[in-house]
N, C-alpha and C positions, 0 to 999 in steps of 0.2 A: 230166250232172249227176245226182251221184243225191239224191233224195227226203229221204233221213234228213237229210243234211249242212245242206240249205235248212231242213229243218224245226227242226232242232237251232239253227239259226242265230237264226231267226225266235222260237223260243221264248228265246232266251238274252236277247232284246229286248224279252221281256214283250209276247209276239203272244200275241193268243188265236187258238192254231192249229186250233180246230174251228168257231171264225168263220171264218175264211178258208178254211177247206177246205169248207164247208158252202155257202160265197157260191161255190165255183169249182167246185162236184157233185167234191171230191178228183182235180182233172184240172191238175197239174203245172206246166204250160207254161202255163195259166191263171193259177194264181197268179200265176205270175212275173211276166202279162202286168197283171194288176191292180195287182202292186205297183210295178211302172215307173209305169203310172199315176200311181198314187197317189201315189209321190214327186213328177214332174216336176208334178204339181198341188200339192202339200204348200209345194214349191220357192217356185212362182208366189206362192200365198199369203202366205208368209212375208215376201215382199218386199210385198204391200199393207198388210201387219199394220203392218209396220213403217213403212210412211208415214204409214199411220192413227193408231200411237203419237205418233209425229213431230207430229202435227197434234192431238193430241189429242180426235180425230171420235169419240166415246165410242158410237153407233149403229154406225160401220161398223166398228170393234173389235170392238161385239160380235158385228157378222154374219159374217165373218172368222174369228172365233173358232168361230163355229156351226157354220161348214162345216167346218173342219179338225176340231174334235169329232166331226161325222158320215161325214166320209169316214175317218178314224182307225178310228172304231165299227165302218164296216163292214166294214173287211179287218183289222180285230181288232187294232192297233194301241195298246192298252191306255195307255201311258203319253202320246203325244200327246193324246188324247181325254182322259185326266183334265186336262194341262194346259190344252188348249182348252176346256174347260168351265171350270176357274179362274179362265181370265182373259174369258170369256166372265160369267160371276156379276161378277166384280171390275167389269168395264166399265160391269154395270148397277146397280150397290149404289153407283159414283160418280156415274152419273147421276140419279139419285135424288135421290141430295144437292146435286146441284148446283142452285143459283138465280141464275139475271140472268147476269150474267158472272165467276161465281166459276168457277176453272179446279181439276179436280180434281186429288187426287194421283193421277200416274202410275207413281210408284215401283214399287210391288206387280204394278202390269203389265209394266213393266219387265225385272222380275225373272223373271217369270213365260217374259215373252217370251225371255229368257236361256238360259231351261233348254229350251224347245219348241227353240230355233236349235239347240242342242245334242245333242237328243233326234234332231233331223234330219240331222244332221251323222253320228252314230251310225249310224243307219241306211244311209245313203247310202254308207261307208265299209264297211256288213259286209255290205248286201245287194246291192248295184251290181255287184260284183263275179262275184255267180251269177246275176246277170240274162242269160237270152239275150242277145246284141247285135239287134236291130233292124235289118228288112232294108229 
């Protein structure tokens, strides 16, 4: 696998490739090793996101959403981290206003939630593919 094609790849995705090169000392096979990481946790996530939507648990949305913000941040994943911080603010700007048993609006999370599945899907389809396979 050569270097240019992954990086060309991962920038076309709105990677910050001097965050990720800088978290892996520019060592190749690291990346790669990070970013499997990062998705098959990305993955996990997105299925508790979405139960936590489901339920409307506006705490564990936002924690949820925190982690996926910081693990995005770190391997320089630029567009998940802005959506995970979105609906990370969104979760707590509803809980705020909520009092007793008023239920907030979800929509905006929703939405939110729509585009991160999507952003994931993207990824997983252009980077999966140059990942070493896993011995």
């Amino acid at each position: 696998m050569r270097a240019t094609s992954f990086h060309t790849t991962l920038c076309d995705l709105q990677f910050d490739l001097a965050q990720l090169q800088q978290l892996s000392d520019h060592d190749l096979a690291f990346e790669q090793e990070l970013l499997q990481l990062y998705l098959d946790d990305f993955q996990a996530q997105l299925k508790r996101l979405q139960s936590a939507i489901r339920a409307t648990a506006w705490l564990q949305i936002q924690q949820i959403a925190h982690h996926i913000k910081g693990a995005s941040a770190s391997v320089g994943a630029i567009l998940p981290a802005q959506l995970a911080t979105a609906i990370e603010q969104q979760a707590q700007q509803v809980q705020r206003q909520l009092s007793g048993d008023n239920i907030g609006d979800i929509g905006e999370i929703s939405a939110l939630y729509q585009q991160l599945v999507a952003q994931f899907e993207q990824m997983q389809q252009q980077i999966c593919p140059m990942l070493k396979p896993s011995d």
